[in-house]
N, C-alpha and C positions, 0 to 999 in steps of 0.2 A: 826822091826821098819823101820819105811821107811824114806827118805830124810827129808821128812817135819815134821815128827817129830825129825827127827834128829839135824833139824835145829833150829826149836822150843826149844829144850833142852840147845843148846848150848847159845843161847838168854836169856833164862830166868838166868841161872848159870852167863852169862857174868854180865850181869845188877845185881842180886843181889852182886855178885864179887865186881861189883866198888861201889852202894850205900855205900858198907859197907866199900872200904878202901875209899873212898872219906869220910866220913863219922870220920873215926880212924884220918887221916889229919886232919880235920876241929878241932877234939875235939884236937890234936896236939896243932894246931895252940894257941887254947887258953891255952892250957894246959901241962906246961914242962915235967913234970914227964910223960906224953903220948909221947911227942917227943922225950923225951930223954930216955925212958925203955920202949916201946912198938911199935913202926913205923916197927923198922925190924923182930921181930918177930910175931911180929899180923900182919902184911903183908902178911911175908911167910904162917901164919899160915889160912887168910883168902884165900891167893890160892889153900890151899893144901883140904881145905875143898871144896870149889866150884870146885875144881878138881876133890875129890873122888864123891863129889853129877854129874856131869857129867857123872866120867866112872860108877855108877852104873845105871842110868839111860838112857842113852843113847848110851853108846860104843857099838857097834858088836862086835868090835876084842880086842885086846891085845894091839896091834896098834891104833888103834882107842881112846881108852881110854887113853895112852901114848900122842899123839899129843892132842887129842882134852881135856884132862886136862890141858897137858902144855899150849895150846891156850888159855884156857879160864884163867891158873891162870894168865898168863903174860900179859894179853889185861887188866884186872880188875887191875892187877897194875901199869901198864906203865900211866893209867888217872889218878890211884890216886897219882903215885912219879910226875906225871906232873904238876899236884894241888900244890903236896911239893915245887916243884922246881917254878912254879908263885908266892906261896905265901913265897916264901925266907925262907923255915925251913930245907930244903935240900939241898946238891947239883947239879948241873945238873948231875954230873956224876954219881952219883945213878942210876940218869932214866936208863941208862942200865945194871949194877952191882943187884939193886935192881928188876928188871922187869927180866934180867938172873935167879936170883934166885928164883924168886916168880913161874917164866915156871918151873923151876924144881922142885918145890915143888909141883904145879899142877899135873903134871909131875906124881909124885910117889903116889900123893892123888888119881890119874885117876886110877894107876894100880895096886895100891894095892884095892880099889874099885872094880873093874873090877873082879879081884881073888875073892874075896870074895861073890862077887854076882852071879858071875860065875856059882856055883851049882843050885841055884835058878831059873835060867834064862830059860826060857820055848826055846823049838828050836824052835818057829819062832821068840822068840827076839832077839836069839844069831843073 
């Protein structure tokens, strides 16, 4: 895989990342029982998914999958706690407690991805 695909990958993962927590807010906002039983685990849980969908598609390395999961889980939720925190359901100090966590769930979504696809992977994708 080459750069431009590389980059391609991590665009399409970021962007569905945030539709979907920007998306989990929104229905938050209207909706208690989403803000009050679902914000920090459907969070974590939409980074750790748009993390493994990155490291099996797009990681080369071990590394790669590691940063470029936690990249993409923490950017998809640092806009969507940012949405939390304008529309007053959060607070600000989540933005980095909540976007910490969400990079590490990315994070381990990348690389347990990554192992797993690993086998699969033709040598010119690795």
């Amino acid at each position: 895989m080459n750069q431009q695909e590389f980059v391609k990958w991590f665009g399409i993962t970021s962007v569905v990342g945030t539709v979907l927590q920007v998306g989990m807010v929104l229905a938050g906002h209207y909706n208690e029982f989403v803000k009050q039983n679902v914000f920090a685990a459907g969070g974590m849980l939409i980074s750790l998914i748009v993390g493994a969908w990155f490291g099996g598609v797009a990681a080369r390395s071990k590394a790669g999958a590691m940063a470029g999961g936690a990249l993409v889980g923490g950017d998809c939720a640092l806009v969507g706690i940012a949405v939390s925190v304008v529309l007053k359901d959060s607070e600000p100090m989540i933005l980095a407690f909540g976007t910490m966590g969400s990079a590490v769930a990315g994070l381990i979504g990348g690389v347990v991805m990554y192992a797993l696809a690993g086998s699969k992977r033709s040598p010119q994708a690795a």
